[in-house]
SEKOLSE-563889 format. One record per atom (N, C-alpha, C, O): atom name; residue number from 0; x, y, z; residue in three letters. Coordinates in Angstrom, 2 decimals. Example, Ala and Ser with C-alpha at 12.3 -4.5 7.8 and 13.67 -1.06 7.14 Angstrom:
{atom:N; nr:0; px:13.19; py:-5.69; pz:7.80; rest:ALA}
{atom:CA; nr:0; px:12.30; py:-4.50; pz:7.80; rest:ALA}
{atom:C; nr:0; px:13.20; py:-3.30; pz:7.80; rest:ALA}
{atom:O; nr:0; px:14.24; py:-3.32; pz:8.46; rest:ALA}
{atom:N; nr:1; px:12.85; py:-2.25; pz:7.08; rest:SER}
{atom:CA; nr:1; px:13.67; py:-1.06; pz:7.14; rest:SER}
{atom:C; nr:1; px:12.90; py:0.03; pz:7.87; rest:SER}
{atom:O; nr:1; px:13.41; py:1.14; pz:8.04; rest:SER}
//
This chain:
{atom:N; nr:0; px:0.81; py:-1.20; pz:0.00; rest:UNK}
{atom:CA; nr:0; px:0.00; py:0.00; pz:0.00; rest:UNK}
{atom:C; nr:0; px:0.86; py:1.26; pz:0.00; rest:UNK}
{atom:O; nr:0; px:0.48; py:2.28; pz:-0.58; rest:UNK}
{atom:N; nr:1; px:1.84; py:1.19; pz:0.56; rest:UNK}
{atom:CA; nr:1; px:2.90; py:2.01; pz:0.59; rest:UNK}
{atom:C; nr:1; px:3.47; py:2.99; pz:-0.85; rest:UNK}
{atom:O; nr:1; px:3.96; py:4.12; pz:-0.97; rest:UNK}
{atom:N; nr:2; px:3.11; py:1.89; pz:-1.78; rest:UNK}
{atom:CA; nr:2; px:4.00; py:1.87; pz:-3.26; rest:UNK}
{atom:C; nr:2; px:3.27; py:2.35; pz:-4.08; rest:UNK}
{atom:O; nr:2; px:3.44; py:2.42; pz:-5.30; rest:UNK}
{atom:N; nr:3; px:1.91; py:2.94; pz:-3.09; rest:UNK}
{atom:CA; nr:3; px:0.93; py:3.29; pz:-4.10; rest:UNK}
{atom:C; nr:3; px:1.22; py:5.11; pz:-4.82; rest:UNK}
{atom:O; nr:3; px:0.45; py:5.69; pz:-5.59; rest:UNK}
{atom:N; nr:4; px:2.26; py:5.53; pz:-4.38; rest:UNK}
{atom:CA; nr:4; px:2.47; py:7.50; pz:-4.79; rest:UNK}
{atom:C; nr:4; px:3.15; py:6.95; pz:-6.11; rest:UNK}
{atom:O; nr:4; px:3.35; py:5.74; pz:-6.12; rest:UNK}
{atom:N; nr:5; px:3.51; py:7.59; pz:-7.10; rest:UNK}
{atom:CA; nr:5; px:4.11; py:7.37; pz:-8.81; rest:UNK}
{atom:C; nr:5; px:5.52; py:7.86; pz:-7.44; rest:UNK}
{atom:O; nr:5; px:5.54; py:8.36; pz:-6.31; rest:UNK}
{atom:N; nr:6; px:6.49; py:7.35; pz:-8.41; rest:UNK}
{atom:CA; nr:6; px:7.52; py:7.74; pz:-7.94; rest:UNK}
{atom:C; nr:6; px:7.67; py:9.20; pz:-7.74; rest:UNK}
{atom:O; nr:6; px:7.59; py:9.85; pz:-6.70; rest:UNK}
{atom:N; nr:7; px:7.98; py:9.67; pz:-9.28; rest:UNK}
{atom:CA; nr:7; px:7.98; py:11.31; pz:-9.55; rest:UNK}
{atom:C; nr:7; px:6.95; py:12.01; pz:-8.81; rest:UNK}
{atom:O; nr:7; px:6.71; py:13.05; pz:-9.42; rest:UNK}
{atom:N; nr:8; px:6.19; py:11.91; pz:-7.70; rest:UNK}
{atom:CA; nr:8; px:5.35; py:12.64; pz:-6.35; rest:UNK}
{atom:C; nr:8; px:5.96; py:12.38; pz:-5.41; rest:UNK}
{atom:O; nr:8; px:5.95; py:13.36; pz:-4.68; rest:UNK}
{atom:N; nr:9; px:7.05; py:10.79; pz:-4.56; rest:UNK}
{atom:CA; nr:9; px:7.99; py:11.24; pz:-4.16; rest:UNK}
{atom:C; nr:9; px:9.05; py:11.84; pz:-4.37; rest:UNK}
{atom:O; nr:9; px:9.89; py:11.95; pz:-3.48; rest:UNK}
{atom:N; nr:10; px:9.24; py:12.42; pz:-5.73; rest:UNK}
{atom:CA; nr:10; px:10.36; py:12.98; pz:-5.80; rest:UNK}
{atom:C; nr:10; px:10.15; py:13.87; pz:-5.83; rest:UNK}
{atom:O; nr:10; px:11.11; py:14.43; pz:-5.29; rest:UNK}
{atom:N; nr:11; px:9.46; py:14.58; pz:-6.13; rest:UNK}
{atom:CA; nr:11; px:8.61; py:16.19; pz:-6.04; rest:UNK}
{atom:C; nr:11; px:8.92; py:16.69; pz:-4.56; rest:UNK}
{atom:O; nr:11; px:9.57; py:17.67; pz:-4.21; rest:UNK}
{atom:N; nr:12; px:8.16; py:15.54; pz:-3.66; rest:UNK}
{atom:CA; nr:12; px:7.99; py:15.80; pz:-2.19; rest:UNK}
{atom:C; nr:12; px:8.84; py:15.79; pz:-1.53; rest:UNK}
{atom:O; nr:12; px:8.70; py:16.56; pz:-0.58; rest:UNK}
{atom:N; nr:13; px:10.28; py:14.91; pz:-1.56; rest:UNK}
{atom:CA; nr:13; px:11.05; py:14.98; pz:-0.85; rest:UNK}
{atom:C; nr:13; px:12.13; py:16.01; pz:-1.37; rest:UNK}
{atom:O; nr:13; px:12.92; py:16.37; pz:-0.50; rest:UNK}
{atom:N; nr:14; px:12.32; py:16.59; pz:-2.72; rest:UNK}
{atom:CA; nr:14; px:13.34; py:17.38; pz:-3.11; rest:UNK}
{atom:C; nr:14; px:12.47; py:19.12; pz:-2.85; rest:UNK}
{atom:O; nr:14; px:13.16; py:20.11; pz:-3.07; rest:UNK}
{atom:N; nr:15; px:11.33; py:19.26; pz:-2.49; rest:UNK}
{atom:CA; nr:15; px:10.35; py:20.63; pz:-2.39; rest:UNK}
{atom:C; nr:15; px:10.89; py:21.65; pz:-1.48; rest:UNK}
{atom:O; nr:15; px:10.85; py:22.88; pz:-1.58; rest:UNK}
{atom:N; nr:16; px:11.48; py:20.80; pz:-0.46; rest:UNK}
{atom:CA; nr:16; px:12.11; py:21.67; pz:0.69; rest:UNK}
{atom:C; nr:16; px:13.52; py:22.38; pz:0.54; rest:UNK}
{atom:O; nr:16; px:13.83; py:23.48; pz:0.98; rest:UNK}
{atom:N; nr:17; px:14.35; py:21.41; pz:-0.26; rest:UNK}
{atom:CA; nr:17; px:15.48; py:21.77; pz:-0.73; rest:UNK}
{atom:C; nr:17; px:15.59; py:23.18; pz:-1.82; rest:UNK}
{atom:O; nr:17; px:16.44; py:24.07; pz:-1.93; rest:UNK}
{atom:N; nr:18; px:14.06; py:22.83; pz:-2.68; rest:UNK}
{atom:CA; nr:18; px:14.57; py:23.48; pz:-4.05; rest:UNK}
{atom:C; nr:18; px:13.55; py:24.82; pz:-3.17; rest:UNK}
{atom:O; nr:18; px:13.95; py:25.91; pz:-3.59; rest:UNK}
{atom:N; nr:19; px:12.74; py:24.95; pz:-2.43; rest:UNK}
{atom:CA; nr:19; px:12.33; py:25.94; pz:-1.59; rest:UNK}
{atom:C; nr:19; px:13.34; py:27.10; pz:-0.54; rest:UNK}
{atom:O; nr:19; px:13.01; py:28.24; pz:-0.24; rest:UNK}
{atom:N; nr:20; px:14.64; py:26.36; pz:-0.13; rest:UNK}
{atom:CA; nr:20; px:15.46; py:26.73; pz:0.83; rest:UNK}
{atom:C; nr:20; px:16.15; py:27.43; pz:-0.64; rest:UNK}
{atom:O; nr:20; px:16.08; py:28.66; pz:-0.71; rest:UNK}
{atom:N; nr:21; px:16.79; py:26.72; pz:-1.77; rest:UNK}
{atom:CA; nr:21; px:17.70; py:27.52; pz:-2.55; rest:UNK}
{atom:C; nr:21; px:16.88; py:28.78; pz:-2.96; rest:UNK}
{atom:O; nr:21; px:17.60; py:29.77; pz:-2.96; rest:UNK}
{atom:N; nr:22; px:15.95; py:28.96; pz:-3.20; rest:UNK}
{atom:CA; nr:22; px:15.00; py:29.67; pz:-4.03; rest:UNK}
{atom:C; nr:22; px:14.71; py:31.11; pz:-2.73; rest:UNK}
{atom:O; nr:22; px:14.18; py:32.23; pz:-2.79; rest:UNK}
{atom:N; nr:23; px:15.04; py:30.71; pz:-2.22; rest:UNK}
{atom:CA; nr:23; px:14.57; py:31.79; pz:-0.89; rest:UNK}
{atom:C; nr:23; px:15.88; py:32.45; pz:-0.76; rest:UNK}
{atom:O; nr:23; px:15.85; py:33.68; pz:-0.63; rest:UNK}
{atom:N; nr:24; px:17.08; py:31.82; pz:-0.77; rest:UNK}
{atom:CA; nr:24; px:18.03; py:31.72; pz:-0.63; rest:UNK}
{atom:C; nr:24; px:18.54; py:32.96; pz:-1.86; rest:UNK}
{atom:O; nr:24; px:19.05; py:34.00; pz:-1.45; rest:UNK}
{atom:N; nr:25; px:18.34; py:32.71; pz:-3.40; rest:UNK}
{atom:CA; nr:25; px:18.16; py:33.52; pz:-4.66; rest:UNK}
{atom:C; nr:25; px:17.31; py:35.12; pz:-4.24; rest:UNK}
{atom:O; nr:25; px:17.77; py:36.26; pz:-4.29; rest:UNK}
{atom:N; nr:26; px:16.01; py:34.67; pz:-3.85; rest:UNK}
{atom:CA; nr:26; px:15.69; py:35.63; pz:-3.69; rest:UNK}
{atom:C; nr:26; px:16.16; py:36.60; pz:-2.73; rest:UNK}
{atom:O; nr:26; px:16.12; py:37.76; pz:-3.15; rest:UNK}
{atom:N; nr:27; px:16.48; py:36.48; pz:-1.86; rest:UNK}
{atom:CA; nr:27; px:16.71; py:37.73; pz:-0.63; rest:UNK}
{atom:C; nr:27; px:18.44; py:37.89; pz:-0.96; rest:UNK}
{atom:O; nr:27; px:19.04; py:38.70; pz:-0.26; rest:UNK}
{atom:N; nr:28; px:19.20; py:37.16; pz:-1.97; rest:UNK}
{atom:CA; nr:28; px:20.49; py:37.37; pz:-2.36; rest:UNK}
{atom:C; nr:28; px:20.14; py:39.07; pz:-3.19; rest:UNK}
{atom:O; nr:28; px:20.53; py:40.22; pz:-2.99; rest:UNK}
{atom:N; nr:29; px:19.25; py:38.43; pz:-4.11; rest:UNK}
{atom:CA; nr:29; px:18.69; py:39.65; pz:-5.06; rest:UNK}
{atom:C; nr:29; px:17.68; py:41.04; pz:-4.57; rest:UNK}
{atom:O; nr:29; px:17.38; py:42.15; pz:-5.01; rest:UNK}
{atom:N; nr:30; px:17.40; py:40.22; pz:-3.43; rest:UNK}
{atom:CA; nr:30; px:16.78; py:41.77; pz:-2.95; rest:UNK}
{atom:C; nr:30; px:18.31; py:42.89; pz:-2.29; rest:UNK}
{atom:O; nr:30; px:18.68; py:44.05; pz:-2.48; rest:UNK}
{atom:N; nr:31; px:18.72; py:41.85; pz:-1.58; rest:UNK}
{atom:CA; nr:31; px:20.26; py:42.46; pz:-0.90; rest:UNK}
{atom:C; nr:31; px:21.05; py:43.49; pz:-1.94; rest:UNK}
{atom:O; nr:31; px:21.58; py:44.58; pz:-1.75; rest:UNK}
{atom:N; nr:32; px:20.91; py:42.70; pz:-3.06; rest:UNK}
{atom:CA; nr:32; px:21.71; py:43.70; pz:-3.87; rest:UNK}
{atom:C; nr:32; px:21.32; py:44.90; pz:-4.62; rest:UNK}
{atom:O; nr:32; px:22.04; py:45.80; pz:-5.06; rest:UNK}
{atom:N; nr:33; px:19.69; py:44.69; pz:-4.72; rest:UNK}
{atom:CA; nr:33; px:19.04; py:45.77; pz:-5.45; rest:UNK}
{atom:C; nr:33; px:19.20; py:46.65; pz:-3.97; rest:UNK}
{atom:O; nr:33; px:18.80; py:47.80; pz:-4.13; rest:UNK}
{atom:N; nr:34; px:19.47; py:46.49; pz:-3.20; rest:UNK}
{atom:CA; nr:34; px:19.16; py:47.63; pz:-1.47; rest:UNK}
{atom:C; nr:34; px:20.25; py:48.15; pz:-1.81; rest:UNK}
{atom:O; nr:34; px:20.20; py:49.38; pz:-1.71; rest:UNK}
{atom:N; nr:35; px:21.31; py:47.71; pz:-2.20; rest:UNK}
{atom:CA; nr:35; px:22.75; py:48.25; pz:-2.18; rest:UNK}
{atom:C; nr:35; px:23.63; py:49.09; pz:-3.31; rest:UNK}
{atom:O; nr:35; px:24.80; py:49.46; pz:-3.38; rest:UNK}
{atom:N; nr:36; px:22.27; py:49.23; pz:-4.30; rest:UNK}
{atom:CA; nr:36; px:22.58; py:50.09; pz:-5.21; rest:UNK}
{atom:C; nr:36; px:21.66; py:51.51; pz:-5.31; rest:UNK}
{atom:O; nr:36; px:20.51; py:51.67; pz:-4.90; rest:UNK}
{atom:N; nr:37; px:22.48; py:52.44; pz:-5.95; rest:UNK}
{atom:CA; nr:37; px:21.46; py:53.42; pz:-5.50; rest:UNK}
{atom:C; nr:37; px:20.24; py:53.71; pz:-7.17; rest:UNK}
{atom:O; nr:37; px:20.58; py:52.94; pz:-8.07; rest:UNK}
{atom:N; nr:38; px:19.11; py:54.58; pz:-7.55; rest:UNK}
{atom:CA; nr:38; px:18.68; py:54.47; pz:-8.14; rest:UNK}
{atom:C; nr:38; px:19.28; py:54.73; pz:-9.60; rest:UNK}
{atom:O; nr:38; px:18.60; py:54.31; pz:-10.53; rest:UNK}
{atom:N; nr:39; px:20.42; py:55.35; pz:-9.89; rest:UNK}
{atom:CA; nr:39; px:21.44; py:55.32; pz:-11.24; rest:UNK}
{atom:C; nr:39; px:22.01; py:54.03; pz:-11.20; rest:UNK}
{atom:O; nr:39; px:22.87; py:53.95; pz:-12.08; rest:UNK}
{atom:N; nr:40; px:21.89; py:52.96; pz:-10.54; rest:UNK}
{atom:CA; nr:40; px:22.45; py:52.02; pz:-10.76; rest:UNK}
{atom:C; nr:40; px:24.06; py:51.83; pz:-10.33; rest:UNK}
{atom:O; nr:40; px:24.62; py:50.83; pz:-10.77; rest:UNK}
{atom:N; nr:41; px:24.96; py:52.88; pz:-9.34; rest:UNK}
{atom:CA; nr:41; px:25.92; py:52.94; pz:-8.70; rest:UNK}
{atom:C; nr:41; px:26.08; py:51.78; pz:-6.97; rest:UNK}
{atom:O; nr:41; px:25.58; py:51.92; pz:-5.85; rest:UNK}
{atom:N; nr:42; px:26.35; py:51.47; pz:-7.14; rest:UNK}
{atom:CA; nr:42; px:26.86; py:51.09; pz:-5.30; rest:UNK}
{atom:C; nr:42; px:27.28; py:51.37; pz:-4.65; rest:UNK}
{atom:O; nr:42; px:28.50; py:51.46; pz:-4.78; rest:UNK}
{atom:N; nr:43; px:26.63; py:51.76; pz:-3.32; rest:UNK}
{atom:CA; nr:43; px:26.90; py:52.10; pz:-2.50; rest:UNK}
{atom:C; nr:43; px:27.93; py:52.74; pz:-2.05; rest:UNK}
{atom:O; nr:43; px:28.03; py:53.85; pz:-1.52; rest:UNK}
{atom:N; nr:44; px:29.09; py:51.51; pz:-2.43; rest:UNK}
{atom:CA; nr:44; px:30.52; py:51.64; pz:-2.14; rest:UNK}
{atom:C; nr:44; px:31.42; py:52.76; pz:-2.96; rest:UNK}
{atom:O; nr:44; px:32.49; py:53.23; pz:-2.55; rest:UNK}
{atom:N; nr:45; px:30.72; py:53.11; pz:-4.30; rest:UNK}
{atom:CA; nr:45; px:30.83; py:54.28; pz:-5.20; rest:UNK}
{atom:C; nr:45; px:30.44; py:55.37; pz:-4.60; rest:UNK}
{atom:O; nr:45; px:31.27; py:56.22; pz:-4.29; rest:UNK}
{atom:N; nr:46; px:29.37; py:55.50; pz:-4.38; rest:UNK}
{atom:CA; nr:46; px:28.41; py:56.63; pz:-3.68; rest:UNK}
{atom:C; nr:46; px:29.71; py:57.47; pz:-2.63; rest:UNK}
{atom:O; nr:46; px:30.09; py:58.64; pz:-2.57; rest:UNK}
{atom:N; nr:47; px:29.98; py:56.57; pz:-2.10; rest:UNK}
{atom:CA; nr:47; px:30.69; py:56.67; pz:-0.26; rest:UNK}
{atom:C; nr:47; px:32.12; py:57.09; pz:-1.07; rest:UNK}
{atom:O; nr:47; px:32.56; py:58.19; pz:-0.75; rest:UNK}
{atom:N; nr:48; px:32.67; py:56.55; pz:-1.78; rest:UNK}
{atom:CA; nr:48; px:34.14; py:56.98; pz:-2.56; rest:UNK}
{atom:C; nr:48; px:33.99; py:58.41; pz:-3.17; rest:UNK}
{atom:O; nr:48; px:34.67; py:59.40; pz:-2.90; rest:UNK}
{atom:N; nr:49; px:32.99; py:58.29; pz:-4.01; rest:UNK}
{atom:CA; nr:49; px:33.04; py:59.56; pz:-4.98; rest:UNK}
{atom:C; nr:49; px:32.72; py:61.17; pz:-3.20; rest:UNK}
{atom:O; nr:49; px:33.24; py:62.28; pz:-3.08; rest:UNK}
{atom:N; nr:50; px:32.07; py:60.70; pz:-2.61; rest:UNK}
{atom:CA; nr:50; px:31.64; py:61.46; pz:-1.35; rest:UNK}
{atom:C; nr:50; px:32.86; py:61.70; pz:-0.70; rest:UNK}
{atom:O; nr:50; px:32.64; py:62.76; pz:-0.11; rest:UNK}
{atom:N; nr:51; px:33.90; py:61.40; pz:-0.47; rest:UNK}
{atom:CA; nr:51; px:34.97; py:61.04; pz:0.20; rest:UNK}
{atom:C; nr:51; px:35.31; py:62.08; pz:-0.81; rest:UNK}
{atom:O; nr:51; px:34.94; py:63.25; pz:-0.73; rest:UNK}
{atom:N; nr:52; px:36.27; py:61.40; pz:-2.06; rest:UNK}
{atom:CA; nr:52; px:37.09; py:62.42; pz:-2.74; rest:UNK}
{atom:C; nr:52; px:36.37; py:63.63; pz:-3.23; rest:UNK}
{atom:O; nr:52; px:36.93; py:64.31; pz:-4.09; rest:UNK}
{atom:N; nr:53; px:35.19; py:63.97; pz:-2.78; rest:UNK}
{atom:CA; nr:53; px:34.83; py:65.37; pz:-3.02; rest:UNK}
{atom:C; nr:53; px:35.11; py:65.83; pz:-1.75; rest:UNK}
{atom:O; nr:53; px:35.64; py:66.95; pz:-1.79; rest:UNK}
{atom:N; nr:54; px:34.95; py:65.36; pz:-0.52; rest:UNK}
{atom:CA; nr:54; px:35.43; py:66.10; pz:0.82; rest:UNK}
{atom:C; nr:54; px:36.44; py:66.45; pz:0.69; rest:UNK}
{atom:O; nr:54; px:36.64; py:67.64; pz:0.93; rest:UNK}
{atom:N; nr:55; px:37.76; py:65.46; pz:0.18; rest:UNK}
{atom:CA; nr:55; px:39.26; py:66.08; pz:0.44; rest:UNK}
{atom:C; nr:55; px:39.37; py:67.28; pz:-0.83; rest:UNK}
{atom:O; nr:55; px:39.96; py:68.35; pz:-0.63; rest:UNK}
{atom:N; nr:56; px:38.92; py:67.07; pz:-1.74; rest:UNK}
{atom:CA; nr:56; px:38.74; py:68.13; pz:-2.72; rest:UNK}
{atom:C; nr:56; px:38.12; py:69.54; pz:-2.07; rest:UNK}
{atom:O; nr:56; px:38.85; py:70.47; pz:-2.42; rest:UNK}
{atom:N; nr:57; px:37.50; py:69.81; pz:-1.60; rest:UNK}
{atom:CA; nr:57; px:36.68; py:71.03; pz:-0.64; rest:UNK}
{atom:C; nr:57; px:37.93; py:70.76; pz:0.47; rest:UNK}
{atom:O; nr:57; px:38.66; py:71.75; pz:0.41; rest:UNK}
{atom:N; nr:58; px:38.25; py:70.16; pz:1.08; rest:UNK}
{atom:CA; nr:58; px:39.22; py:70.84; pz:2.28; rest:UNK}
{atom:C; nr:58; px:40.61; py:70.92; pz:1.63; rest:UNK}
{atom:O; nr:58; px:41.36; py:71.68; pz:2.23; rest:UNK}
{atom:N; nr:59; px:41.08; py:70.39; pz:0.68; rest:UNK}
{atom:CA; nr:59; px:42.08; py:71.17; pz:-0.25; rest:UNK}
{atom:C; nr:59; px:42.16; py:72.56; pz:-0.73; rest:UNK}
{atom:O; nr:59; px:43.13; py:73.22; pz:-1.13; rest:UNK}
{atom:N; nr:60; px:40.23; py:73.03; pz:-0.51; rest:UNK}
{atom:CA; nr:60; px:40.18; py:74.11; pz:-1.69; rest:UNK}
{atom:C; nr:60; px:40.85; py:74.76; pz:-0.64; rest:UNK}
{atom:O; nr:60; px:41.87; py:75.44; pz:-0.75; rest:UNK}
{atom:N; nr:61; px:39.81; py:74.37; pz:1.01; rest:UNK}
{atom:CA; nr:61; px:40.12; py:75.37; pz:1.90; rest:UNK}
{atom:C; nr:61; px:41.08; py:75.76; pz:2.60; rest:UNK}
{atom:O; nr:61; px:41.19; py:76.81; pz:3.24; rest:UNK}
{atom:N; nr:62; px:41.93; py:74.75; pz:2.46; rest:UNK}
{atom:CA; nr:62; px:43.48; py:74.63; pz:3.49; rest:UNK}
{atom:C; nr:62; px:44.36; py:76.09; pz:1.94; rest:UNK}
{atom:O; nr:62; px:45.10; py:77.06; pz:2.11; rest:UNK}
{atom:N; nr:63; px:43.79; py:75.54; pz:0.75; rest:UNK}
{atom:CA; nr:63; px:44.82; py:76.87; pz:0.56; rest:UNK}
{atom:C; nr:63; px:44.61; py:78.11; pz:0.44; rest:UNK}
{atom:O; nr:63; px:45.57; py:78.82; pz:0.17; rest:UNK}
{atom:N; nr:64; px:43.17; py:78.76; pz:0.61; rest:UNK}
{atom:CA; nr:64; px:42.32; py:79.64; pz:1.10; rest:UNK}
{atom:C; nr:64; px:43.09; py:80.53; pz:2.06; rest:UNK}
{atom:O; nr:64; px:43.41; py:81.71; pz:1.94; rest:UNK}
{atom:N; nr:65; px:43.35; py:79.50; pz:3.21; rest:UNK}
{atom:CA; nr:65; px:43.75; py:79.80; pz:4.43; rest:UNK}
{atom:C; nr:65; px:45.44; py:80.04; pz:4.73; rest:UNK}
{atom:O; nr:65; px:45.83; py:80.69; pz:5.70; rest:UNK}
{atom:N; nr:66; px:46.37; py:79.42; pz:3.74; rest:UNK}
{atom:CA; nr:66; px:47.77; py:79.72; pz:3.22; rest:UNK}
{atom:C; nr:66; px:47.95; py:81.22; pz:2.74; rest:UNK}
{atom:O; nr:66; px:49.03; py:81.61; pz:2.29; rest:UNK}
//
């Protein structure tokens, strides 16, 4: 009575959890990265660089202002 599922419904059933965990796994990879870009399509890590070398650029202007 046991032998009564087609195979391919245990295989559905026992691989569902697995291919559920990768898939969740995909998704919140891809949300992570759309969070981490800004809306031009730059990252973050750009954003924060280009921000940076405009600060030392402005306290360059001002240190020789002050010379």
């Amino acid at each position: 009575m046991a032998n009564d599922v087609p195979w391919y419904v245990s295989l559905i059933v026992s691989w569902l959890p697995f291919i559920m965990f990768i898939a969740a796994i995909l998704w919140s990879s891809r949300q992570l990265r759309k969070s981490l870009t800004t809306s031009d399509g730059r990252s973050l890590a750009q954003v924060v660089d280009d921000l940076a070398r405009e600060m030392k650029r402005t306290n360059d202007i001002r240190d020789e202002g002050r010379s």
